[in-house]
C-alpha positions as CSV (number, residue, x, y, z in Angstrom):
1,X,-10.8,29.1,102.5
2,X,-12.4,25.7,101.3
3,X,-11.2,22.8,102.8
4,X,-11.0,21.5,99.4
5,X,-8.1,24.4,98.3
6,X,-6.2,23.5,101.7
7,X,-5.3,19.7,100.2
8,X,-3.4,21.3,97.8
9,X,-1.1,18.5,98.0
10,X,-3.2,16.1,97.3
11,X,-4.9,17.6,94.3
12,X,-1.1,17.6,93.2
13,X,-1.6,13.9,93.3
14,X,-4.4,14.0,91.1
15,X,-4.7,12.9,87.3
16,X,-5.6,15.5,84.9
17,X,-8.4,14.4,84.4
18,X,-10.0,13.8,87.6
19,X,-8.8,17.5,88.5
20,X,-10.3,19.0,85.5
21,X,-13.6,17.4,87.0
22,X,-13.1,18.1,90.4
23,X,-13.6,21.7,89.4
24,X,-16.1,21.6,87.3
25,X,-18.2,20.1,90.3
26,X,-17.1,22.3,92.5
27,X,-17.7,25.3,90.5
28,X,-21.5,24.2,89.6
29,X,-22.1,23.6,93.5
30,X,-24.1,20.8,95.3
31,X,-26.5,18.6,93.5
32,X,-29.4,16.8,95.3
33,X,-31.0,13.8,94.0
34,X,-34.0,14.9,93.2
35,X,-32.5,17.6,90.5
36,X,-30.7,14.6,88.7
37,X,-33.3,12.0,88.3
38,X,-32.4,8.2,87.0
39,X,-33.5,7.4,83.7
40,X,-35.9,4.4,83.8
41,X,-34.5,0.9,83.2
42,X,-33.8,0.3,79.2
43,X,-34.3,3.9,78.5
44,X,-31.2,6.1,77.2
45,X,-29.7,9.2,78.5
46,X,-30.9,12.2,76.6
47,X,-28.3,13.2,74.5
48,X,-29.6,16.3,73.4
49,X,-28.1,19.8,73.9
50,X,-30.0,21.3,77.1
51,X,-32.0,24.4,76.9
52,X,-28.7,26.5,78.3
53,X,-26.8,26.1,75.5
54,X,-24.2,24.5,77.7
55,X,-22.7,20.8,75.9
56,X,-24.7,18.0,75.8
57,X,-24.2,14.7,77.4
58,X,-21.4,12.4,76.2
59,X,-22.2,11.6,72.6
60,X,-20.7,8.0,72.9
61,X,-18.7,5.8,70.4
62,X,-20.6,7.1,67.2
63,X,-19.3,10.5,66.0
64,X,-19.0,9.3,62.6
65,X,-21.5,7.9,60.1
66,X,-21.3,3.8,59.2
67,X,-19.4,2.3,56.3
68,X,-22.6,1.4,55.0
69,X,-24.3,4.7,55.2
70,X,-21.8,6.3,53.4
71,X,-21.9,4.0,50.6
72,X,-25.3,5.0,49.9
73,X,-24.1,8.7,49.1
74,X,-21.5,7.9,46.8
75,X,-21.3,6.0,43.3
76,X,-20.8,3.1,42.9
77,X,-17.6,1.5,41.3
78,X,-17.3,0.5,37.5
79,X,-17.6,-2.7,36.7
80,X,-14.9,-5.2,36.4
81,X,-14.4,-6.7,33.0
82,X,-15.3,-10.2,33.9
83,X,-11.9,-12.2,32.8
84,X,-12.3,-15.1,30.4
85,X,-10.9,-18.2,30.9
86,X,-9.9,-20.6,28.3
87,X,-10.0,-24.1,28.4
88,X,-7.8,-25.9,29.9
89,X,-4.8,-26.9,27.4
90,X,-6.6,-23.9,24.6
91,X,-3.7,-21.1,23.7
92,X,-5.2,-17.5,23.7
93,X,-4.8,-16.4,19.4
94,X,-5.9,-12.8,18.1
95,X,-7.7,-12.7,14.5
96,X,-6.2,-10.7,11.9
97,X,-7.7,-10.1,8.7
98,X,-6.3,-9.0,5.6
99,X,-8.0,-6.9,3.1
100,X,-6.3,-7.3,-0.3
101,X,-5.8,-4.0,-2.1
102,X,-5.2,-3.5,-6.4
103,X,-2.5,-0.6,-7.6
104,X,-4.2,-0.4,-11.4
105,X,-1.9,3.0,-12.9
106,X,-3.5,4.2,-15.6
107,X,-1.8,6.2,-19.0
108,X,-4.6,8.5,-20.5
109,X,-3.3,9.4,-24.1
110,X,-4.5,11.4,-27.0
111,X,-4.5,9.1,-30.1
112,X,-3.0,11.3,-32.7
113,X,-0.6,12.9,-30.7
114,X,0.1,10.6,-27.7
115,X,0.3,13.5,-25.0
116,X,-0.8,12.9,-21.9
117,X,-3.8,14.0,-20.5
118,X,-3.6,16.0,-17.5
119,X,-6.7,17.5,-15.2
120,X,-8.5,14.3,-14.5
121,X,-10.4,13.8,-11.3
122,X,-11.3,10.5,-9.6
123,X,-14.9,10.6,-10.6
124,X,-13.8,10.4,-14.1
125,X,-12.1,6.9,-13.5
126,X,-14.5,3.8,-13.5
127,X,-12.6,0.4,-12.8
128,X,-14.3,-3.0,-13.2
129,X,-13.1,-6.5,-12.2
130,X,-14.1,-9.5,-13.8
131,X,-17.1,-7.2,-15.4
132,X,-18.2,-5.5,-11.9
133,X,-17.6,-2.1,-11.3
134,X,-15.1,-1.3,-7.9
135,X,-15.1,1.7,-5.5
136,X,-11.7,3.4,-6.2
137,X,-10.2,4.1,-2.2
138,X,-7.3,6.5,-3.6
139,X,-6.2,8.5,-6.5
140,X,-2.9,10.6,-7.6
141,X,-1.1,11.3,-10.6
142,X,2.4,10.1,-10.3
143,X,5.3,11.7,-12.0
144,X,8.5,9.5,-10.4
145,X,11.9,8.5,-11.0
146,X,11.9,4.8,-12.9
147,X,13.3,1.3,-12.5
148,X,14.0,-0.2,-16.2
149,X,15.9,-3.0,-17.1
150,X,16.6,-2.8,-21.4
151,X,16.4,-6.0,-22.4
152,X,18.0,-6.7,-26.0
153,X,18.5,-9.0,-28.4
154,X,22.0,-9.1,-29.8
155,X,22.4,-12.6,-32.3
156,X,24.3,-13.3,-34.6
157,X,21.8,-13.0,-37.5
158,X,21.9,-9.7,-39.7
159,X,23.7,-7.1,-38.9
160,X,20.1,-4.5,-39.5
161,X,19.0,-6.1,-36.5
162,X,21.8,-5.1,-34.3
163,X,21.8,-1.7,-35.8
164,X,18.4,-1.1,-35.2
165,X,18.7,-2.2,-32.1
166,X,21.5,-0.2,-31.0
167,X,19.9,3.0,-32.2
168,X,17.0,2.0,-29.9
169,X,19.1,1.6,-27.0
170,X,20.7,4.8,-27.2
171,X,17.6,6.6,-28.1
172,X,16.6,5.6,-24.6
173,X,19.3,6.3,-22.6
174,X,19.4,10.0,-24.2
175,X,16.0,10.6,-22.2
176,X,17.1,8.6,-18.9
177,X,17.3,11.3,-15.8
178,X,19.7,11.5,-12.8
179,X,16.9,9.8,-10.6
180,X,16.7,6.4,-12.5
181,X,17.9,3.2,-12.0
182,X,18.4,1.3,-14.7
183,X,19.7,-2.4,-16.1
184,X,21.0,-3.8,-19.4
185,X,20.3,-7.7,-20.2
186,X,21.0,-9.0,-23.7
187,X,20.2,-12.4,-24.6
188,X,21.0,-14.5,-27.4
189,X,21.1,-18.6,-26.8
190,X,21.7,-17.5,-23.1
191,X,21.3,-13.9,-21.4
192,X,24.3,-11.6,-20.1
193,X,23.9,-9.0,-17.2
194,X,26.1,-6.0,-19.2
195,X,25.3,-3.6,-16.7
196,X,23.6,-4.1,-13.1
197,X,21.2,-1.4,-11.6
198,X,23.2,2.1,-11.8
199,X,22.3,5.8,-12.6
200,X,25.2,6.4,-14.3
201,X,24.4,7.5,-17.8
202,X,27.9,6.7,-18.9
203,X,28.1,3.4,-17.6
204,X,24.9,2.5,-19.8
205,X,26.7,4.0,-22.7
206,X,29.9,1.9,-22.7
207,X,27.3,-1.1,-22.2
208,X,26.0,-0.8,-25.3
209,X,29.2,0.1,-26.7
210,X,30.7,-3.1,-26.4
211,X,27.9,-4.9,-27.9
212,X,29.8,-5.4,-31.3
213,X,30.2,-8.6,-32.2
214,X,27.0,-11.0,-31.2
215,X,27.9,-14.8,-30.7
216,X,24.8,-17.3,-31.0
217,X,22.4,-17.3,-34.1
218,X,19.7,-18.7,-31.6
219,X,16.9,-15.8,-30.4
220,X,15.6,-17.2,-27.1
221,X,13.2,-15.0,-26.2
222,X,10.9,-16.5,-23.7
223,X,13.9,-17.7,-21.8
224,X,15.1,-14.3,-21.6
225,X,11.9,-12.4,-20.6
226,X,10.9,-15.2,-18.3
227,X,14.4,-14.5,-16.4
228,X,14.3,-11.0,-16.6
229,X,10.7,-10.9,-15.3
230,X,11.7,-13.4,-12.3
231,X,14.9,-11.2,-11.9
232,X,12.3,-7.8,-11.2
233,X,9.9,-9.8,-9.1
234,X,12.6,-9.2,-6.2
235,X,12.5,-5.6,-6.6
236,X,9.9,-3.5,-4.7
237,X,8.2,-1.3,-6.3
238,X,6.9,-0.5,-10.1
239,X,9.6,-1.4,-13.0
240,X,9.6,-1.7,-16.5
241,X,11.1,-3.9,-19.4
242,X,12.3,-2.1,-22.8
243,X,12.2,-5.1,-24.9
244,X,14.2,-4.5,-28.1
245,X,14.2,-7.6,-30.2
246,X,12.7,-8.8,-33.0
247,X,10.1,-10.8,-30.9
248,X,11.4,-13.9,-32.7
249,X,11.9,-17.0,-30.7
250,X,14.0,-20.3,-32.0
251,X,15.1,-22.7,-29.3
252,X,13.6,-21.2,-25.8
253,X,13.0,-24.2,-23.3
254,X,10.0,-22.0,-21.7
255,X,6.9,-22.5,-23.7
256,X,5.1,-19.3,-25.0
257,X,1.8,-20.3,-22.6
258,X,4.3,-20.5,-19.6
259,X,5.8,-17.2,-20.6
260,X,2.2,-15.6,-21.0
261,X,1.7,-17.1,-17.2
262,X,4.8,-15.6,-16.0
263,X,3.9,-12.1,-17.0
264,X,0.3,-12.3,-16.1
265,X,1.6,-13.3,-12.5
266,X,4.0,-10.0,-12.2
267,X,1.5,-7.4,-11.9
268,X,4.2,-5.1,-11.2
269,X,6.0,-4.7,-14.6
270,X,5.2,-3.0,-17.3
271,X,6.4,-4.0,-20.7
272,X,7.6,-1.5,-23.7
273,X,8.5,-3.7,-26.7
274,X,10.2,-2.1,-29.7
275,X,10.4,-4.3,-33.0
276,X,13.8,-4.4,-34.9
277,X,14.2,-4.6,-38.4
278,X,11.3,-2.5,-40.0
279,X,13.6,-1.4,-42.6
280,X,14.8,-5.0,-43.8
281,X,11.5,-6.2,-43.6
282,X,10.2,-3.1,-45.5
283,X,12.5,-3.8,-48.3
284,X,11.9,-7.6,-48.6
285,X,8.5,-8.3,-48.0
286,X,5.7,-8.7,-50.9
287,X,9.0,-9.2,-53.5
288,X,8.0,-13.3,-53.4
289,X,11.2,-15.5,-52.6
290,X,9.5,-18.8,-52.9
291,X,7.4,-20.8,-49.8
292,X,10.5,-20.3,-47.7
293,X,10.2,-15.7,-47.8
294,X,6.5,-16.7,-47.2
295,X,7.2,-18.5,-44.2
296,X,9.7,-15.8,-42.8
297,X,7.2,-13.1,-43.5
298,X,4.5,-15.9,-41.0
299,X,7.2,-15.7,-38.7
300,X,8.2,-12.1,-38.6
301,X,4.4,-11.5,-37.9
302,X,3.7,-14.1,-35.3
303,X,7.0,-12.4,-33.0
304,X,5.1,-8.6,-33.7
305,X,1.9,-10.1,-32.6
306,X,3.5,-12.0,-29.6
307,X,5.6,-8.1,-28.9
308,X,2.2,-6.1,-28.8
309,X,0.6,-8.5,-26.8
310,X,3.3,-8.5,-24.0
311,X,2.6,-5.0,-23.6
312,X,-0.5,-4.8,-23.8
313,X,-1.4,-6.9,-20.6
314,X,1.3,-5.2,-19.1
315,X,-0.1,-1.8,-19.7
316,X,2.5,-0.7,-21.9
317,X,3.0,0.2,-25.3
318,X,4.5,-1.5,-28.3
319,X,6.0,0.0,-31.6
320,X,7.3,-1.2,-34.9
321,X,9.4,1.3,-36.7
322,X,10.8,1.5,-39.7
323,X,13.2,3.7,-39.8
324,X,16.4,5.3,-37.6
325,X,14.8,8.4,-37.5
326,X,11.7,7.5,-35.5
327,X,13.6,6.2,-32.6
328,X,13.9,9.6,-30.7
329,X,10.0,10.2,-30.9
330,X,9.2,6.5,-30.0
331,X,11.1,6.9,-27.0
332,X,9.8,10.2,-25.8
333,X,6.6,9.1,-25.7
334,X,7.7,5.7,-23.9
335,X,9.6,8.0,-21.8
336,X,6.1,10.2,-21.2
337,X,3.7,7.6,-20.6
338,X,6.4,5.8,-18.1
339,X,6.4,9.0,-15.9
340,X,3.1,10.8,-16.4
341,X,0.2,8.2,-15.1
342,X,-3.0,8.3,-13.0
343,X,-2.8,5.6,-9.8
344,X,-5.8,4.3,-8.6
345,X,-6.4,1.8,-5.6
346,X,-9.6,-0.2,-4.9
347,X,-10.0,-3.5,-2.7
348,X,-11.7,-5.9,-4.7
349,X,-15.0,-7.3,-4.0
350,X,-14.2,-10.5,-4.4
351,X,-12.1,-11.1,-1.5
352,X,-11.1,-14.5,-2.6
353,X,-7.4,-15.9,-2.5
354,X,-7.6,-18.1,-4.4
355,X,-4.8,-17.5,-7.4
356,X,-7.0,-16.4,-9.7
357,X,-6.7,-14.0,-13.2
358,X,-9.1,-11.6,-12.4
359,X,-9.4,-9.9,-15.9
360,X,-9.5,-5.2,-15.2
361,X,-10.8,-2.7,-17.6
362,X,-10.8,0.8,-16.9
363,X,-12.9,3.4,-18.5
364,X,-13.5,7.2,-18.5
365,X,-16.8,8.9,-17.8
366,X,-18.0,12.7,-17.5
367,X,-20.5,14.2,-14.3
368,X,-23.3,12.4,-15.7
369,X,-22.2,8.9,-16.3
370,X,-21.6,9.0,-20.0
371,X,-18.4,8.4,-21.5
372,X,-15.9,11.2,-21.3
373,X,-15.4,13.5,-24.8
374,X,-12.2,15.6,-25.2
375,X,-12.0,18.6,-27.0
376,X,-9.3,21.1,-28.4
377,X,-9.2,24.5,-28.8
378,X,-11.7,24.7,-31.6
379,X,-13.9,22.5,-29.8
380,X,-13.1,19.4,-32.4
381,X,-13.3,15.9,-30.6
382,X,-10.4,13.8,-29.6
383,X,-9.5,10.4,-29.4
384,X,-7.7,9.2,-26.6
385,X,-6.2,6.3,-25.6
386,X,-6.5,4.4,-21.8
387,X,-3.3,2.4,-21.3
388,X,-3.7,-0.2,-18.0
389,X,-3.2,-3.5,-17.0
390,X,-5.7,-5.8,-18.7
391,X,-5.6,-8.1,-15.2
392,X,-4.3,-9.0,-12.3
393,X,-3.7,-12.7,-10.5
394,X,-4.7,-12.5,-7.1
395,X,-2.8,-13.7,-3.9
396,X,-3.0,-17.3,-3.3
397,X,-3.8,-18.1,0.0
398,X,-1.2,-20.0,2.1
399,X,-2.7,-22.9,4.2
């Protein structure tokens, strides 16, 4: 047995290690000198895996490649927004711009019959500001429920006038539907809410009901669609006026110019004026009565051209009948034209705030350019008629 096996006891003794290389030397047997030469001074040991396939010499510390040589192999990182410093005492702000945008709605109706005119596309429509043609953004027809307030003169003056105006406001509320929303305001030397926003059919009926017996002789009229236009400002949306009057005006404190502003300003209501007292005025005009029937019949003219020319900027429509009977039709068609309309939006080129009318027309062409022709069943033209806004006063711009 080898004296090394006898010391059993003191390989016992031993680390681990140092026994795991005891063996290992005793196993490969004696080694000389000369088998095991030194390496020369500042050489290093050959670390390469000998010719026996056995393991190679100690590999030392590096077993794993450098931070900087892997670096190499992969990507690099993104790029860090660089972070911008203002000056010192400078608060950060965001920029916001605001592109205006115009709501023009459009009636398209056939002269002789006043139907409406359904089938139109957008590249029928061409809408020009101030004389320069716009790109139209959107188009729909709109068919909606309505927001009216009937505004009505009830003075104490002749009794036709309150007829006819009564007719009138009953004529309307026969084609009101359960979706509406609408107001009753009569005026005389002052105005009188007689019934706020409702859809109550009935309620509307009992308002003008009770109008029987009128107080004041005086007919302000600017006063009264000045405060009534002021009144719908606050509402959002589209609404209209049903002015029933005789468009004369006696002791109003508003000017007609400032009233003439205050509807250009509220592009958002539209205007339907129906004259009063076509059959009186029927009767007694052309029969002579002196310089004073003269002057009346100056007057009663002025008040139908200051009616049609409130709803014509507005976009509406303005009528002048005669008789009882015409009421029902009259109202049809206001009643048509209200809820069958063409929308079109367009942000204006001139992106100015700066408070100004800006003056719209709106005209209908064909595929080629030209203006549009209508035709019936036996291929006869038509005459139509385009009812719009004639302007618009832009935003001012608050400093």
């Amino acid at each position: 047995m080898s004296p090394l096996l006898r010391n059993v006891p003191a390989l016992r003794r031993l680390p681990l290690a140092g026994l795991s290389a005891l063996l290992l030397v005793w196993a490969a047997g004696p080694i000389s000198q000369a088998q095991a030469p030194a390496p020369a001074p500042g050489q290093q040991p050959d670390q390469a895996t000998p010719d026996s396939g056995g393991p190679g010499a100690d590999p030392g510390a590096i077993a794993l490649p450098r931070k900087k040589e892997r670096a190499e192999d992969t990507p690099p990182p993104a790029p860090v927004a660089p972070k911008i410093k203002n000056p010192e005492g400078m608060p950060s702000f965001s920029l916001r711009v605001e592109v205006p945008e115009v709501t023009v709605d459009v009636g398209v109706l056939l002269e002789k019959t006043h139907q409406f005119v359904p089938g139109l596309k957008p590249g029928n429509f061409r809408v020009y500001e101030d004389g320069v043609a716009q790109k139209v953004i959107g188009f729909k027809r709109v068919e909606a429920p309505i927001t009216a307030l009937l505004l009505c003169e009830f003075a104490s003056t002749n009794y036709n006038f309150i007829y006819d105006m009564r007719n009138a406001a009953f004529a309307f509320a026969q084609q009101l539907r359960p979706q509406d929303y609408v107001a009753m305001m009569t005026y005389d030397m002052k105005t009188q809410i007689v019934s706020d926003f409702t859809q109550d059919k009935r309620q509307l009926y009992q308002a003008i009901n009770s109008m029987r017996i009128p107080g004041f002789s005086e007919r302000n009229l600017f006063d009264a669609l000045y405060e009534a236009e002021d009144r719908l400002s606050r509402i959002e949306g589209r609404k209209y006026i049903i002015l029933i009057a005789s468009g004369r005006d006696t002791f109003s404190k508003i000017t007609l110019d400032k009233i003439m502003q205050k509807v250009k300003s509220t592009p958002d209501v539209t205007i339907f004026a129906v004259s009063t007292g076509g059959a009186l005025r029927a009767i007694v005009e052309g029969r002579g009565g002196g310089w004073g029937a003269q002057m009346q019949e100056m007057d009663y003219l002025q008040a139908d051209n200051e009616m049609k020319t409130f709803a014509s900027i507005t976009g509406g429509m303005w009528f002048s009948p005669r008789f009882a009977g015409e009421m029902p039709d009259i109202f049809q068609e206001i009643n048509q034209n209200i809820r069958s309309k063409y929308q079109l939006v367009y942000h204006p080129l001139n992106l100015k705030q700066d408070g100004t009318y800006r003056k719209l027309r709106v005209e209908l062409v064909d595929e080629e350019g030209q203006p549009l022709r209508i035709q019936d069943e036996k291929h006869k033209p038509l005459k139509y008629d385009i009812i719009a806004r004639d302007g618009y006063r832009a935003r001012q711009q608050v400093e």
